[in-house]
Legacy VTK file of the C-alpha trace (Angstrom):
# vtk DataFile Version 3.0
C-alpha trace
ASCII
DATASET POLYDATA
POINTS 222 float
-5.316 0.260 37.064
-3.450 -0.377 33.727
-1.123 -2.269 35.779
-3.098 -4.604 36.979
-4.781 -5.380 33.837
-1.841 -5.571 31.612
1.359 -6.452 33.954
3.194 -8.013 31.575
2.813 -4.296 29.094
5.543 -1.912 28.521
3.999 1.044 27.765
7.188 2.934 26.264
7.858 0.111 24.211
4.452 -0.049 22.908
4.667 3.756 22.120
7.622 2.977 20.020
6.229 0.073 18.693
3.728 2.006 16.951
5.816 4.703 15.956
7.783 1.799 13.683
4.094 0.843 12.271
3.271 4.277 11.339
6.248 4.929 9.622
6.375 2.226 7.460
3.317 2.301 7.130
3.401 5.822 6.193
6.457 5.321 3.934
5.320 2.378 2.188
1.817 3.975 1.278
3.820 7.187 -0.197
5.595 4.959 -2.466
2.943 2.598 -3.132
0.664 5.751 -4.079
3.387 7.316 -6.627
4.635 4.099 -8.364
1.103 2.193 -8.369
-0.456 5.310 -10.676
2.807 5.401 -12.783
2.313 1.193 -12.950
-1.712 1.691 -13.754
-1.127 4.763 -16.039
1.369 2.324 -18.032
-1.555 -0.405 -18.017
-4.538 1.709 -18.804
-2.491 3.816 -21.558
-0.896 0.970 -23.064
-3.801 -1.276 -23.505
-6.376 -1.962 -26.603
-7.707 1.198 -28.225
-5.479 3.903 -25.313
-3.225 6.695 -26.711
0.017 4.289 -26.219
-1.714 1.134 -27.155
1.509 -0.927 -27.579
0.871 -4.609 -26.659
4.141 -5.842 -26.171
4.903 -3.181 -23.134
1.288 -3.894 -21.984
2.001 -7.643 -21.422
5.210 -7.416 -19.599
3.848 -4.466 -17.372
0.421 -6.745 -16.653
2.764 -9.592 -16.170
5.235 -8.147 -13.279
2.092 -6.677 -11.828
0.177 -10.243 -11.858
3.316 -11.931 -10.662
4.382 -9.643 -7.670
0.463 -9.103 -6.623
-0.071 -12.832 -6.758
3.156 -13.685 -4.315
1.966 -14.050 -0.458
4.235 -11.418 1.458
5.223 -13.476 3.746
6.806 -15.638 1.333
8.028 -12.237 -0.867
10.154 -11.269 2.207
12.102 -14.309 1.591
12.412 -14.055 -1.619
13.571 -10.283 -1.659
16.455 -10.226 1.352
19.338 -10.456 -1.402
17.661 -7.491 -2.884
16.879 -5.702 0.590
20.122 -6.556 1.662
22.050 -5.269 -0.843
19.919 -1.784 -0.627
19.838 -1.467 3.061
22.587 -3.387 4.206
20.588 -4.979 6.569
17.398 -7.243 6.852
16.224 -5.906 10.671
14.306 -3.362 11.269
11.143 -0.983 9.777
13.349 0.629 6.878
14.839 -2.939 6.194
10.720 -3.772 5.736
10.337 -1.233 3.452
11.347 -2.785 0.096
9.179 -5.404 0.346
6.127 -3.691 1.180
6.269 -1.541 -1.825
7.053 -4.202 -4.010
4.152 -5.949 -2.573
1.418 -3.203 -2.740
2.521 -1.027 -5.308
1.441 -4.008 -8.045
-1.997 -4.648 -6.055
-2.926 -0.977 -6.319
-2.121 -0.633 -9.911
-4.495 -3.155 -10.531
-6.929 -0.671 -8.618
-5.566 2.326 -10.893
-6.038 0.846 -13.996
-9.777 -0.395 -12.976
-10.371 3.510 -11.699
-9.357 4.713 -15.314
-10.827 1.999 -17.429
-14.438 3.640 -15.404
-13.767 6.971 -17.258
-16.028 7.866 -19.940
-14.199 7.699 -23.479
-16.263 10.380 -24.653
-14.230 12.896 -22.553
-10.774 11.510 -23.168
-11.851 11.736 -27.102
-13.258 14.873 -26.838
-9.986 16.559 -25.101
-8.018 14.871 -27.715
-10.101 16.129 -30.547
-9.296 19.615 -29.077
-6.032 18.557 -29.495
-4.743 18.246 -25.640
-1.515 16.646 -25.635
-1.159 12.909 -23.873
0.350 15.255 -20.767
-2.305 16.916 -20.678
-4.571 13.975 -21.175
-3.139 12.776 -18.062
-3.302 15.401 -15.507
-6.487 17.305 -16.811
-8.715 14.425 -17.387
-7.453 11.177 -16.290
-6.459 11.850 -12.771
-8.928 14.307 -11.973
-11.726 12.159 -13.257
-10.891 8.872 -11.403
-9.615 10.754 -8.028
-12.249 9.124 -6.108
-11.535 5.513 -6.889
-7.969 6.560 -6.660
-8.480 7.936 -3.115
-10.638 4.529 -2.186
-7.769 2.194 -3.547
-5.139 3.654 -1.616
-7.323 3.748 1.389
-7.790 -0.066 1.071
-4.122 -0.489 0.293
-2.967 0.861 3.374
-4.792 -1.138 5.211
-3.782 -4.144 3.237
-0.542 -2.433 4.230
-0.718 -2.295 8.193
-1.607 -6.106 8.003
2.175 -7.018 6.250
4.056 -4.490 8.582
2.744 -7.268 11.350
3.510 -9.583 9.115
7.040 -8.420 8.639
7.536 -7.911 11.988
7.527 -11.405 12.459
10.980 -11.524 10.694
12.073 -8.720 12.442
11.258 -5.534 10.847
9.887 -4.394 14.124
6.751 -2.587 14.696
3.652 -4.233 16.511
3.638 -7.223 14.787
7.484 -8.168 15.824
6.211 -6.688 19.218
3.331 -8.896 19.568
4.928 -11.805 18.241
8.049 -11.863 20.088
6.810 -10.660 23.734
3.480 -11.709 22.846
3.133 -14.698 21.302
6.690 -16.343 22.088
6.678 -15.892 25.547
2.684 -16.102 26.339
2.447 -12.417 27.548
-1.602 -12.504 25.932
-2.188 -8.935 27.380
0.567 -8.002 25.229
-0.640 -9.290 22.155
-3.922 -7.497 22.893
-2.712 -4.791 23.260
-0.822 -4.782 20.164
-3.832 -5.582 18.279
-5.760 -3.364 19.811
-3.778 -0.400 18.315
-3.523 -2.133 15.210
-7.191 -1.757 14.671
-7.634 1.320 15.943
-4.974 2.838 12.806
-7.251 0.689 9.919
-10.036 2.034 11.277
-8.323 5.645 11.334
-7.341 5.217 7.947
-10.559 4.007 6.820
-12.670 7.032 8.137
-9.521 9.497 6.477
-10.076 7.900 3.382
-14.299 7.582 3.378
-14.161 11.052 4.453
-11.411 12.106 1.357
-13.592 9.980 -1.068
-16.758 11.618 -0.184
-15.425 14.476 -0.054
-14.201 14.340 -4.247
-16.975 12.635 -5.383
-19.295 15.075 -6.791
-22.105 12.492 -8.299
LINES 1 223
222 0 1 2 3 4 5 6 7 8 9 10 11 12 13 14 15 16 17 18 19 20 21 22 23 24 25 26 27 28 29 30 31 32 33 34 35 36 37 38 39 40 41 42 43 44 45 46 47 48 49 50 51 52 53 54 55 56 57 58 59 60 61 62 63 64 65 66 67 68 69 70 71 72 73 74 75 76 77 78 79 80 81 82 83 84 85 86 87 88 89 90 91 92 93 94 95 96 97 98 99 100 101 102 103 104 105 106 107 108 109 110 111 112 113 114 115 116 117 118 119 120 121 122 123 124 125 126 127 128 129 130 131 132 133 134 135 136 137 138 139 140 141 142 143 144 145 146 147 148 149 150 151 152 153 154 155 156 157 158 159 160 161 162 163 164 165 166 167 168 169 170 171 172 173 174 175 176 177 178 179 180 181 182 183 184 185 186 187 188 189 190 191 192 193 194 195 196 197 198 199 200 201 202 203 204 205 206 207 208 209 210 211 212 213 214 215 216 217 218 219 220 221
């Protein structure tokens, strides 16, 4: 039956197709999770009226963030294979990927950090300093805690952003279903491939959208 409605599909490759996705997808979001709150801490803490308030750091922090979440991905591959190649020796396949989808995402969900702690009420920040928490403290006890929600909602829209460039890299070879799709798909007009390929694309976003909705609801206790 699948046979005759999708000759031109490879069924093992598809399988491993997907397994590239999910990993880099899976890696990337890891990384993009840890190094996006460190970025948005930075922001949030460093801005008018914070505990670090420091202007100087502030405005080169906002300004990689701006310029890396600004660059289309596509085009940030490009720009990043002397960096990708000099880190993984290589510029084909999903760990080859992985550079630049961090460096792409991990700015755009900053951006999403800092919004989730400039949302916090001052009053409780000031009133655990006034009890004289320290800045450690500050951060783990009321900061994180109080903006987990948004946290959990930004990284659940980021890793969707996410899925879409691992297609997009795979069009340069980082493998996955995009370089599936495109390359037995696309380039050699095998359209049940393709749908298939997208297919299972939508069917992880929409996985990772009910994980995260459920997570979210889950933390948010108003």
């Amino acid at each position: 039956m699948l046979k005759t409605l999708f000759p031109n599909v490879i069924w093992d490759t598809i399988y491993e197709a997907t397994l590239e996705t999910l990993y880099m997808t899976a890696i990337s979001v890891l990384a993009t999770f840890f190094l996006g709150i460190i970025l948005g801490l930075l922001l949030f803490l460093t801005g008018k009226g914070n505990l670090w308030e420091n202007k100087i750091i502030h405005t080169i922090i906002s300004a990689f963030v701006n310029i890396f979440r600004s660059i289309p991905f596509i085009i940030l591959i490009v720009l990043l294979i002397p960096f990708t190649m000099a880190i993984m020796q290589t510029m084909i396949g999903a760990n080859a990927a992985l550079p630049a989808l961090i460096i792409g995402a991990a700015p755009f969900y900053a951006r999403m950090v800092e919004i989730a702690l400039r949302e916090i009420d001052k009053g409780v920040i000031e009133a655990a300093k006034s009890m004289g928490a320290k800045v450690s403290t500050i951060i783990f006890k009321v900061l994180i805690p109080e903006s987990l929600p948004a946290l959990v909602s930004g990284i659940t829209v980021t890793a969707i952003a996410l899925v879409g460039y691992t297609a997009m890299a795979g069009v340069v070879g980082a493998g996955g279903l995009g370089n599936l799709a495109y390359l037995e798909g696309f380039q050699r007009s095998q359209n049940d491939v393709t749908f298939i390929a997208t297919i299972i694309v939508l069917i992880i976003v929409f996985i990772i959208q009910f994980i995260g909705d459920f997570i979210t609801s889950k933390l948010d206790k108003r």
